[in-house]
C-alpha positions as CSV (number, residue, x, y, z in Angstrom):
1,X,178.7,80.8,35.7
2,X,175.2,79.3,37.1
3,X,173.3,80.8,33.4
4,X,175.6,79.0,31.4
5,X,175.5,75.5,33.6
6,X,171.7,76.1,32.9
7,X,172.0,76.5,29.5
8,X,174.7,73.5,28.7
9,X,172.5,71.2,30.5
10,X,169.3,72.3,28.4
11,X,171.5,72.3,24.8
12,X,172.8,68.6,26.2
13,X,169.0,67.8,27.4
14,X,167.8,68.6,23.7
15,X,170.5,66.8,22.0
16,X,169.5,63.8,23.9
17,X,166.0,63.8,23.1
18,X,166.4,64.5,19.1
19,X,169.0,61.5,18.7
20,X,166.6,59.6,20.9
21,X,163.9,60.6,18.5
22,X,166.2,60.0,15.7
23,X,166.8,55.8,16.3
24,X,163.2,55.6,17.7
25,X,161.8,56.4,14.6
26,X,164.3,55.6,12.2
27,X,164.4,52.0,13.3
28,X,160.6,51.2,12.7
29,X,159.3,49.5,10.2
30,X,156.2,48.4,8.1
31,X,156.3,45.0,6.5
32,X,153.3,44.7,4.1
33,X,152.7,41.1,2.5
34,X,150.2,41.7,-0.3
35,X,147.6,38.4,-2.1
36,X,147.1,39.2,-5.2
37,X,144.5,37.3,-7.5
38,X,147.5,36.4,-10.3
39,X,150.4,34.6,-8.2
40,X,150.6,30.9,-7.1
41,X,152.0,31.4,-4.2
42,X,150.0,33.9,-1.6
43,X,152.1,34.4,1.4
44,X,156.3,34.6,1.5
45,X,157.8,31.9,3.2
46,X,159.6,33.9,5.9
47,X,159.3,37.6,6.8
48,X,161.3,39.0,10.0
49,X,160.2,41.3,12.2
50,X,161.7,43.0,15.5
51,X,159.9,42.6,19.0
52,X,157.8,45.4,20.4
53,X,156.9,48.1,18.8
54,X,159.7,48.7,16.3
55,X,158.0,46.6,13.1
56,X,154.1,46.3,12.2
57,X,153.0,43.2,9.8
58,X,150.4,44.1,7.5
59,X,148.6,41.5,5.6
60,X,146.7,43.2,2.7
61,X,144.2,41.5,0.2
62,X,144.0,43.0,-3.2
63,X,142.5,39.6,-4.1
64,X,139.2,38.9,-5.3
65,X,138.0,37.1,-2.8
66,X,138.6,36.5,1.0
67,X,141.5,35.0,2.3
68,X,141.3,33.3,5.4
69,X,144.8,33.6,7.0
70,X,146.0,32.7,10.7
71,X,142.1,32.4,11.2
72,X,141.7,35.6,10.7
73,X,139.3,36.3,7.7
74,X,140.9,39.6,5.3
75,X,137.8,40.8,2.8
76,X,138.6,41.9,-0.6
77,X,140.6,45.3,-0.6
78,X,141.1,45.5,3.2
79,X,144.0,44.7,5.8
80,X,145.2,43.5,8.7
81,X,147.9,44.6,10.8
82,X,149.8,43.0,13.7
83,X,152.3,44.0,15.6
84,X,154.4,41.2,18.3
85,X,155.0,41.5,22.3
86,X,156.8,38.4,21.7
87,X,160.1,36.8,20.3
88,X,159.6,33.8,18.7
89,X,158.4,32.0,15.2
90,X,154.8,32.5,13.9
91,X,153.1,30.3,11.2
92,X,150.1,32.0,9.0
93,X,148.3,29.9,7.2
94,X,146.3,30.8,4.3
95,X,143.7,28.3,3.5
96,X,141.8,30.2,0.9
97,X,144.7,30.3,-2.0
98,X,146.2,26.7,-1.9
99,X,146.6,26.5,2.2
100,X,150.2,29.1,2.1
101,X,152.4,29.1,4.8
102,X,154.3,31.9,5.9
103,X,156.5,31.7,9.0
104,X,156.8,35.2,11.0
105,X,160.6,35.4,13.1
106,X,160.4,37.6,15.8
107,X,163.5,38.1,17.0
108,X,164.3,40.5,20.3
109,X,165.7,43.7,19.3
């Protein structure tokens, strides 16, 4: 009787973890807002992320020059990537192609 207490709790313990697993990884997401040389418009105007670890901006130039956004400079061909601790709105600026806005929503998950 005590083996298969042992093993029911180890089958449950298991089952536990791997649905855990399952929703923690599942639930993540990448959001990648790309400037490009040919569009008028370099940012979106909204993008909505999750608090915490669950979604990861990344702000990619495949521009042809730098873009200066949120004061943060992004060379030609490189990235950024940010991830937020906090709910709330963010505004990114992009003063290199025609000053852009783009407000960030973080919302709590």
């Amino acid at each position: 009787m005590h083996r298969w207490t042992i093993i029911i709790v180890i089958v449950a313990c298991v089952g536990i973890i791997g649905v855990t697993a399952w929703w923690w990884f599942d639930t993540q997401r990448t959001v990648v807002v790309v400037i490009r040389d040919d569009t008028t418009r370099a940012l979106p105007e909204t993008v909505e992320l999750i608090r915490g670890v669950k979604d990861t901006l990344i702000i990619r130039n495949e521009s042809n020059i730098s873009a200066l956004v949120a004061g943060r400079n992004i060379a030609p061909q490189q990235q950024i990537r940010q991830r937020f601790l906090s709910a709330g709105e963010y505004t990114f600026e992009c003063t290199t192609h025609g000053e852009a806005t783009m407000v960030v929503i973080v919302r709590d998950p």
